[in-house]
C-alpha positions as CSV (number, residue, x, y, z in Angstrom):
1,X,83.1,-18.1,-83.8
2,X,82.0,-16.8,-86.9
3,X,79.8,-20.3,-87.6
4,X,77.9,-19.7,-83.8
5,X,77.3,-15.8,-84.7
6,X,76.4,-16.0,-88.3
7,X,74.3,-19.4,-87.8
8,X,73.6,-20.3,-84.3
9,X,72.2,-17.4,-83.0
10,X,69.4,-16.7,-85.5
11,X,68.3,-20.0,-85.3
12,X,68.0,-19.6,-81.4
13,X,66.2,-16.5,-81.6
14,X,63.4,-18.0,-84.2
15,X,62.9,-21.1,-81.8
16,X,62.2,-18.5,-78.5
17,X,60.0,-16.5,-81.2
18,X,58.3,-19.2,-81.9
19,X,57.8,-20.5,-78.4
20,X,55.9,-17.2,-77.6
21,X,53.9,-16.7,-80.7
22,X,52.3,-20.4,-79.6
23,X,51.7,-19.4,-76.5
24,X,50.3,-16.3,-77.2
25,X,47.8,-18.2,-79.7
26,X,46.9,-20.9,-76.9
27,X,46.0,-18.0,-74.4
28,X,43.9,-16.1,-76.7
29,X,41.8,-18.9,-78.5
30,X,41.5,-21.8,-76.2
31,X,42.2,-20.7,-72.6
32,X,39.2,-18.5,-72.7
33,X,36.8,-21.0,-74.5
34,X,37.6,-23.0,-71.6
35,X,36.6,-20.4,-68.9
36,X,33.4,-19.5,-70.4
37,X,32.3,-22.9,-70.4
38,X,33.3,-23.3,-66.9
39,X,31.0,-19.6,-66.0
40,X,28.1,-21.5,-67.2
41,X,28.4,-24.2,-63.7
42,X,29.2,-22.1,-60.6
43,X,31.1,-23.5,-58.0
44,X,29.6,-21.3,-55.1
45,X,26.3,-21.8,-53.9
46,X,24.2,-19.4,-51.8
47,X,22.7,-20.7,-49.2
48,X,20.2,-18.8,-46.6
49,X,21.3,-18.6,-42.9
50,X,19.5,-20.9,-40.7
51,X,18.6,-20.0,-36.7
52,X,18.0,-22.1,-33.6
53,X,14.5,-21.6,-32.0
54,X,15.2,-20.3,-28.1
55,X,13.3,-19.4,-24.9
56,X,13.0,-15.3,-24.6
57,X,11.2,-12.9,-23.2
58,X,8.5,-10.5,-25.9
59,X,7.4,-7.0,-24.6
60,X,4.6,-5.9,-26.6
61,X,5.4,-2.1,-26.4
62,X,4.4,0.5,-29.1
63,X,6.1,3.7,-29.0
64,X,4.7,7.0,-30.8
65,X,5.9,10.7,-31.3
66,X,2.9,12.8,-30.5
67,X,2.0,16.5,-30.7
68,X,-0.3,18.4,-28.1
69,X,-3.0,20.1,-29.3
70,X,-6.1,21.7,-27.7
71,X,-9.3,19.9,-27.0
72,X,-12.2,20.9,-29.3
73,X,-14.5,23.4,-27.8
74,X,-18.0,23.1,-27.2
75,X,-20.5,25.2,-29.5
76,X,-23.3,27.6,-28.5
77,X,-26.2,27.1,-30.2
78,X,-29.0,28.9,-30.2
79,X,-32.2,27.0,-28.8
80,X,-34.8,29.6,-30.0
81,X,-35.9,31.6,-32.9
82,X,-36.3,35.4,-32.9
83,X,-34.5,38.1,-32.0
84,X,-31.6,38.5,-29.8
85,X,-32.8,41.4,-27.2
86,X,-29.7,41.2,-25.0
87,X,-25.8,40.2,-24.5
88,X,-24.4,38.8,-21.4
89,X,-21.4,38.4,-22.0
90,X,-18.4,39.0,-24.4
91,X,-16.0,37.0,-26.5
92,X,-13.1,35.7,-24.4
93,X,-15.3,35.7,-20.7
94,X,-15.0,32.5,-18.4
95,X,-18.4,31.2,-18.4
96,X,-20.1,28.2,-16.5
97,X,-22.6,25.8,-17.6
98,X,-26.0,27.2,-17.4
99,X,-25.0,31.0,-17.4
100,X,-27.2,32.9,-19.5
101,X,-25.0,34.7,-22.4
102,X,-27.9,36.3,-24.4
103,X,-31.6,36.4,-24.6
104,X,-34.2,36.0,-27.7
105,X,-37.8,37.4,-28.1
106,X,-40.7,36.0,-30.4
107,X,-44.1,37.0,-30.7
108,X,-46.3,35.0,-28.2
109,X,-48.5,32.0,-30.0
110,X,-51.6,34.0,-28.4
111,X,-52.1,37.6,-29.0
112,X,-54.6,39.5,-27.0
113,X,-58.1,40.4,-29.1
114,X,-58.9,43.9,-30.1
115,X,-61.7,45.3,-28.4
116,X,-64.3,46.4,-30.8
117,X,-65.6,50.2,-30.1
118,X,-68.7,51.4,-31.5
119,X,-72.2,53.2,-30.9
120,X,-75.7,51.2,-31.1
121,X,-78.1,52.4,-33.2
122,X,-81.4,53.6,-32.9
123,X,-83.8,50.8,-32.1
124,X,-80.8,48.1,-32.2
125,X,-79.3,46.5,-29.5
126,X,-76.2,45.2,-30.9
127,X,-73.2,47.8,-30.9
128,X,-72.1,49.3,-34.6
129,X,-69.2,48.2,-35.9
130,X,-66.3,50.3,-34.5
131,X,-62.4,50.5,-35.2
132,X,-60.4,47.9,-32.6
133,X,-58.2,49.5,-30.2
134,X,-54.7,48.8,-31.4
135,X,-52.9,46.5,-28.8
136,X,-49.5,46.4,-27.9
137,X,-47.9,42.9,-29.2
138,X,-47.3,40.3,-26.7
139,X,-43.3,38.5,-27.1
140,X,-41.9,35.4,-25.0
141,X,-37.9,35.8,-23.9
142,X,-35.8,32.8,-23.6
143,X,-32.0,32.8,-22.3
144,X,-29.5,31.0,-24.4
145,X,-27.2,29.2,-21.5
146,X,-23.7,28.4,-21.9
147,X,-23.2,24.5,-23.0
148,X,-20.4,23.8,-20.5
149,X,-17.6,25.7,-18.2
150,X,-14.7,27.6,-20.1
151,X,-13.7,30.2,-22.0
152,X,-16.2,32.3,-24.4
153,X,-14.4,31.6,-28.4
154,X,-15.7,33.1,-31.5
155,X,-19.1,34.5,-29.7
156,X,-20.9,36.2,-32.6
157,X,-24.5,37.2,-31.7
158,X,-25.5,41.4,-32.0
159,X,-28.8,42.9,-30.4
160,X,-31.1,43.0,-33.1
161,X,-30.2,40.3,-35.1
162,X,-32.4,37.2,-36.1
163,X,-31.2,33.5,-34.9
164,X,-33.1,30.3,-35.7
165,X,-33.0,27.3,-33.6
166,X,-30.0,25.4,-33.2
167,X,-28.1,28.1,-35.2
168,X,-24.3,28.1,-33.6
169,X,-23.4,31.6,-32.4
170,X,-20.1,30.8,-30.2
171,X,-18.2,28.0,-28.7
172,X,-16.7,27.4,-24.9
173,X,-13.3,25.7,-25.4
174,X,-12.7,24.1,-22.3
175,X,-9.4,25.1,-21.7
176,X,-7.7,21.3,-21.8
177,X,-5.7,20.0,-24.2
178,X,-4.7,16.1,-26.0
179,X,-1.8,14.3,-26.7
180,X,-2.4,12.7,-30.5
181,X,-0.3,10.3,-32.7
182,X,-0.6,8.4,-35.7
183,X,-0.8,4.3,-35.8
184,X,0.3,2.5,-38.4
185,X,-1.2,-0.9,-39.5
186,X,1.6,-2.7,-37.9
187,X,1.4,-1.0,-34.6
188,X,-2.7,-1.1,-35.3
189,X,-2.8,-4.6,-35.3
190,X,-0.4,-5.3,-31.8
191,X,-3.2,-3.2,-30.0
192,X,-5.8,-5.0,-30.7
193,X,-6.1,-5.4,-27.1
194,X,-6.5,-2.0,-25.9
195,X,-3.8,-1.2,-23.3
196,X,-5.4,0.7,-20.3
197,X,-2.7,3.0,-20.0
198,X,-0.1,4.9,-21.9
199,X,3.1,6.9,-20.3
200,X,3.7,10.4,-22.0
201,X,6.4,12.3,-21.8
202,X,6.1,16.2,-23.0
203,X,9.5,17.4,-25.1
204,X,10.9,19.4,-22.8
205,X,8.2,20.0,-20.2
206,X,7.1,18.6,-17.1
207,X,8.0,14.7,-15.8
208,X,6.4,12.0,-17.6
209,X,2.7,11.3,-16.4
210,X,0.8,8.3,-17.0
211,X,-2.6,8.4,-19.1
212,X,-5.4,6.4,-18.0
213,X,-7.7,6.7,-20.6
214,X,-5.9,6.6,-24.0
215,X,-8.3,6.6,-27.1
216,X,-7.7,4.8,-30.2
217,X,-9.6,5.6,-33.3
218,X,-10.8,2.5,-35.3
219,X,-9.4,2.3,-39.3
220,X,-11.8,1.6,-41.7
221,X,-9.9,-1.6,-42.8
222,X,-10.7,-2.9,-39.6
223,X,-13.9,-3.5,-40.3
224,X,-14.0,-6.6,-41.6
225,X,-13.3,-9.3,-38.4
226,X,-10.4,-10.0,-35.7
227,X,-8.5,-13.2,-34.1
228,X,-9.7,-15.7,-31.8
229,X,-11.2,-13.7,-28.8
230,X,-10.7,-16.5,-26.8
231,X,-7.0,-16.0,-27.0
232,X,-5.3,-12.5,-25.3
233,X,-2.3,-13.3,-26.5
234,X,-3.8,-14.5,-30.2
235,X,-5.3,-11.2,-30.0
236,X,-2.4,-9.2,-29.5
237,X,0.0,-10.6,-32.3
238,X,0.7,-8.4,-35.2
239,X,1.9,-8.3,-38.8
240,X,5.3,-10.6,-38.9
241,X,6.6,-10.1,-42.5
242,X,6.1,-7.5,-44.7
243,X,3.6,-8.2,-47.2
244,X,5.1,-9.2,-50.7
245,X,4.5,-7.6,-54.1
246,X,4.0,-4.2,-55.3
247,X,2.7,-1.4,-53.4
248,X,3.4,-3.4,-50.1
249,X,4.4,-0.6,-47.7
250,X,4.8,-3.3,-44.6
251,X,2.2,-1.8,-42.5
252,X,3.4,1.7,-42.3
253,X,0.4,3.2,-43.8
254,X,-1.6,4.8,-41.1
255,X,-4.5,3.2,-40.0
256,X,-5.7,5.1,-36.5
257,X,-5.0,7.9,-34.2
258,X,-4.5,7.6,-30.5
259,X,-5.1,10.2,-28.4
260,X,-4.9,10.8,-24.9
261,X,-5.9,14.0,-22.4
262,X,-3.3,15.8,-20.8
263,X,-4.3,16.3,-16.6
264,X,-4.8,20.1,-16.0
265,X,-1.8,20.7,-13.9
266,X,0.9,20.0,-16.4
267,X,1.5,23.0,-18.2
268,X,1.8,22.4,-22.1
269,X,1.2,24.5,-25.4
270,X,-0.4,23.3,-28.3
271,X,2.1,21.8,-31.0
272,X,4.5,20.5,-28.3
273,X,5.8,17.5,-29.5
274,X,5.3,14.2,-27.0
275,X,7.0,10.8,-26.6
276,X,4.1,7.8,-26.2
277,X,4.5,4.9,-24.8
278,X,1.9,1.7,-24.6
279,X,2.4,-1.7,-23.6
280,X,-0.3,-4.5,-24.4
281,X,1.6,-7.4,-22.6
282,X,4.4,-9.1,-21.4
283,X,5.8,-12.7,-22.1
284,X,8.2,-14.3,-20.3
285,X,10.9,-17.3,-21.0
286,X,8.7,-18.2,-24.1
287,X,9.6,-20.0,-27.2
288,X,11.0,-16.9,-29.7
289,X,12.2,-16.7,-33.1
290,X,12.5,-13.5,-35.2
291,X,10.0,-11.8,-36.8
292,X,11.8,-11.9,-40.4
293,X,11.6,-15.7,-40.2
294,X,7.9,-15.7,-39.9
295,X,5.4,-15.0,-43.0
296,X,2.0,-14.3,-41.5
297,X,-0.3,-11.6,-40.0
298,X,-2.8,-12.4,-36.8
299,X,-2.6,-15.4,-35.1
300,X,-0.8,-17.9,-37.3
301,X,1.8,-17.6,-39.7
302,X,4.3,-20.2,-41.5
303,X,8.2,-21.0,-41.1
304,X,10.3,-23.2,-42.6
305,X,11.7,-26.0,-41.0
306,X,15.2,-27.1,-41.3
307,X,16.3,-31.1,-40.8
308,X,19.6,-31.7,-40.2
309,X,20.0,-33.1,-43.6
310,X,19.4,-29.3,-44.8
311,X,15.9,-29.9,-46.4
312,X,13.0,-27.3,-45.3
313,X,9.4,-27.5,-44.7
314,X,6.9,-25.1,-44.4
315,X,4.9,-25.3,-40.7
316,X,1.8,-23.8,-39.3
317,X,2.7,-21.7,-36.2
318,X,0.4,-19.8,-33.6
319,X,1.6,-16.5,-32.9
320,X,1.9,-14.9,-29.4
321,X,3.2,-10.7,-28.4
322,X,5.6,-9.9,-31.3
323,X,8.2,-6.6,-29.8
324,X,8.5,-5.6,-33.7
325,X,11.9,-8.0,-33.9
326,X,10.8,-10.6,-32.0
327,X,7.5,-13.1,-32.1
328,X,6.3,-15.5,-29.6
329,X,5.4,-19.2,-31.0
330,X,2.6,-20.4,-28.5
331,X,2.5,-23.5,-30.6
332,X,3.9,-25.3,-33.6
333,X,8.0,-25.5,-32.9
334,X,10.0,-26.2,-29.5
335,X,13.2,-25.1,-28.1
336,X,16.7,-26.0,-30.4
337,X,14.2,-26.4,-33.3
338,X,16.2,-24.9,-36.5
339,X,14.1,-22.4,-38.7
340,X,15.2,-20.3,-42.0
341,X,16.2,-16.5,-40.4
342,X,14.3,-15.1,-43.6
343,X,10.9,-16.1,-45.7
344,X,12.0,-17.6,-48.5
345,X,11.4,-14.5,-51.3
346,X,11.6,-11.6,-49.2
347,X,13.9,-8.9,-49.2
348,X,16.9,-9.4,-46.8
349,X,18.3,-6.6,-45.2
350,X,21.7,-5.3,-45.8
351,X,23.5,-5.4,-42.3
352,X,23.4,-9.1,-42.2
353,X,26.2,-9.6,-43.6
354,X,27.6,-12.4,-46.4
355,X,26.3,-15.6,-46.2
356,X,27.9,-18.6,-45.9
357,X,29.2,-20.1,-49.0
358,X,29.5,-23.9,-50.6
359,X,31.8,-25.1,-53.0
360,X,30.8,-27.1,-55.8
């Protein structure tokens, strides 16, 4: 007993000792050398989610938030020079077109001659030279009428006072009023067939009404050409993608103002805030695919082509109505057709999720 306690045992303890200082060396020196060379060869690959092209129905339909505002008024302008003689009528009157609302005077082009006064002298026939009669100057009066039918704004003419021609002494605001909102490119380019018609509906006021005349102010960047005018539907598509590289803002920037007139018996109030609604066209059971697969503007654009062997290709497309998520493809892929979901480079949005992963 003594032998196993004084021998024995301190020899088994060195061996376990010795068992963990090696394995404590072979952890900390070549285990890890081993992982980082296996970090440098991932075995997950990333790979970006494919879709199936499919029949669908695109609503071209632009919606805007609006604001009611009053329609510009017309101004009085003054369509003589002199002096004004006489008011008619007083800031804040109804007037109608053609109503007088003050009168000018001038001096007459032609002034009467002074009659010369005299007596002849002895053994002359012709009259001495006398003083003329002082005559009593002649003036011509004009009315300044009222432009159109409304209400009498900022009317600023005083008897006595001197106008020229054309100078602006009032304005008649009509009494209507305009809904107006903001386009952005994007929205721009969908109508560039004009609708004919837009619904509004006033926050909080009367029932929707439809506008018959909506107005759409041309942007600047415009300018430069269109699509195919042979095409209505060519015409109609819109940016797909958003535009890559710095600065892009993906066709939010405004680019145009729509406006539309407000019928005069629904009651509003300037700065009311409207909902507007267009629609430039409908397509029905037509070949789809989403707009984040496309890259492209007006009426082509490019996807990529998946085989079944996984291998893309880039293809011309024509574009049809897009709804903002969705783009019609009048030509260029067919039904079960299998496209990348996203161009190749642009930003993917968060809410879709993990893609599928390969080992390797």
């Amino acid at each position: 007993m003594s032998v196993l306690r004084r021998v024995l045992l301190p020899i088994a303890w060195l061996v376990v000792f010795a068992v963990i200082a090696v394995a404590l060396v072979k952890i900390a020196f070549f285990d890890g050398v081993e992982l980082a060379a296996d970090a440098e060869f991932p075995t997950a690959e990333v790979m970006t989610p494919a879709v199936a092209v499919g029949l669908g129905t695109v609503a071209n339909t632009v919606e805007l938030t609006g604001t009611v505002a009053a329609d510009d008024g017309v101004p009085v302008r003054s369509t003589a020079q002199g002096e004004v003689v006489a008011v008619f009528a007083e800031q804040g009157d109804a007037v109608e077109e053609g109503a007088a609302l003050f009168q000018v005077r001038r001096p007459a082009e032609i002034q009467p001659t002074p009659v010369q006064v005299g007596e002849a002298e002895e053994g002359d026939d012709a009259p001495a030279p006398g003083v003329p009669e002082p005559v009593a100057t002649v003036y011509e009066y004009y009315d300044i009428l009222a432009p159109a039918d409304g209400t009498l704004a900022a009317f600023t003419p005083l008897p006595g006072e001197s106008v020229s021609i054309g100078q602006t002494t009032g304005t008649v605001s009509p009494g209507t009023y305009h809904v107006s909102g903001t386009l952005t490119a994007a929205q721009q380019f969908r109508l560039l067939d004009r609708p004919s018609s837009a619904v509004i509906a006033i926050t909080g006021g009367a029932a929707p009404f439809t506008c018959t005349d909506p107005r759409i102010t041309e942007p600047q960047a415009a300018a430069g050409g269109g699509p195919d005018a042979g095409s209505e539907r060519t015409a109609m598509a819109g940016p797909i993608a958003p535009a890559q590289g710095p600065g892009s803002d993906g066709g939010s920037t405004p680019a145009g103002e729509l406006t539309c007139p407000i019928p005069a018996d629904v009651p509003v109030f300037v700065g009311l805030s409207a909902d507007i609604v267009l629609s430039a066209g409908v397509a029905e059971d037509v070949v789809t695919v989403p707009t984040t697969a496309v890259k492209g503007s007006i009426a082509t654009g490019i996807v990529w082509v998946q085989d079944p062997a996984g291998e893309t290709t880039e293809r011309e497309v024509k574009l049809g109505l897009n709804d903002g998520s969705s783009v019609e493809i009048t030509e260029g892929l067919a039904e079960g057709d299998m496209i990348l979901e996203f161009v190749p480079g642009s930003d993917v949005p968060l809410n879709q999720g993990a893609y599928p992963m390969m080992g390797g």
